[in-house]
KEKE-3310 file (N, C-alpha, C; in steps of 0.2 Angstrom, whole numbers, plus 5000, padded with zeros to 4 digits):
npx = (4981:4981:4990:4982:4972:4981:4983:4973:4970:4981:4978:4967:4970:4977:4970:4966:4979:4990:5003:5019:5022:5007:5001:5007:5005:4991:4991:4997:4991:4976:4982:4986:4971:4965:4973:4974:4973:4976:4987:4991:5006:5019:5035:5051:5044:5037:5025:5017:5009:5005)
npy = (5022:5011:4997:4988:4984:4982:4968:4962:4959:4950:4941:4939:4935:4925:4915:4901:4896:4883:4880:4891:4897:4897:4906:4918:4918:4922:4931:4943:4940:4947:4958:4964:4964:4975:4985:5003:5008:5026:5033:5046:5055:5060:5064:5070:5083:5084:5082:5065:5053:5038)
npz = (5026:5037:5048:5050:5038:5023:5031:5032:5021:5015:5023:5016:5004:5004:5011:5006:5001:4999:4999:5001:4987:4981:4989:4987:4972:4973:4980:4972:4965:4969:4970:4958:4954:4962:4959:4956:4942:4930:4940:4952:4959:4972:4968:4974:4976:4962:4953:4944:4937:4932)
capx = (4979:4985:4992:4976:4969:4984:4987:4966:4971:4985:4974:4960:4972:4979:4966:4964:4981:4992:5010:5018:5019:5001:4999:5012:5001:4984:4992:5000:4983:4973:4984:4985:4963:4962:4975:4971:4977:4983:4987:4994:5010:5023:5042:5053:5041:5036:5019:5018:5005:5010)
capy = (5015:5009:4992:4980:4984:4978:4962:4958:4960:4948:4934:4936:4933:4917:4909:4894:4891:4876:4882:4895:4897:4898:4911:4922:4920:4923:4937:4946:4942:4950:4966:4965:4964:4981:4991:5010:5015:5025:5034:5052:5053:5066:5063:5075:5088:5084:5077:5061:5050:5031)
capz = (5027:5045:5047:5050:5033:5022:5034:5031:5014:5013:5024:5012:4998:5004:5017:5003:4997:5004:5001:4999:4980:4980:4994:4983:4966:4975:4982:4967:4959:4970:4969:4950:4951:4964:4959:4953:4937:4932:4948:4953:4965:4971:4969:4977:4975:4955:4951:4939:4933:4932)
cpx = (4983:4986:4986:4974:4973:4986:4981:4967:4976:4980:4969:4966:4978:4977:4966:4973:4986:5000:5011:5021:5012:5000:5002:5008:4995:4985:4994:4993:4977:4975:4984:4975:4962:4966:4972:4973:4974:4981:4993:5000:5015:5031:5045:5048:5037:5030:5020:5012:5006:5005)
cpy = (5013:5000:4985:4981:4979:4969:4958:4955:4953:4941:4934:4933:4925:4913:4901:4890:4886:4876:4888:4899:4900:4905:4918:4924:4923:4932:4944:4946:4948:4959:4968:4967:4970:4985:4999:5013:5020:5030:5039:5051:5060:5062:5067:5080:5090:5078:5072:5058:5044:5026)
cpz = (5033:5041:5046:5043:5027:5025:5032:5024:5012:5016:5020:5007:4998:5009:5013:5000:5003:5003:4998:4992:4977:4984:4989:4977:4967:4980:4978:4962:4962:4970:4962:4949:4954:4964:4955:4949:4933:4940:4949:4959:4965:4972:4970:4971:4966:4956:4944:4939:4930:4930)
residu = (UNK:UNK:UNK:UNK:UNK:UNK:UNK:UNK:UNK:UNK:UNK:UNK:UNK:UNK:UNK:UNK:UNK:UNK:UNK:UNK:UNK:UNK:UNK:UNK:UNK:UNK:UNK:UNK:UNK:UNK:UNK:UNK:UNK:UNK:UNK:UNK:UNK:UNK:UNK:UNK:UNK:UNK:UNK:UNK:UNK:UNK:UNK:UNK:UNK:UNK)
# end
């Protein structure tokens, strides 16, 4: 994922709000709606599942 993809992300998720409060909820909601669970990852060299 390069940088413009998260930054588009962040503008779609607070175009509408009017402080930042709002920008904060609307952005915590939108990663709560497309996150990927669960979800494979490696930590020093050991695979997990989270």
């Amino acid at each position: 994922m390069g940088r413009a993809e998260p930054e588009a992300m962040i503008g779609e998720a607070t175009v509408h709000s009017c402080n930042e409060d709002k920008q904060r909820t609307g952005l915590f909601t939108m990663l709560e709606e497309r996150r990927d669970l669960p979800f494979t990852t490696a930590v020093l060299g050991r695979h997990w599942v989270g």
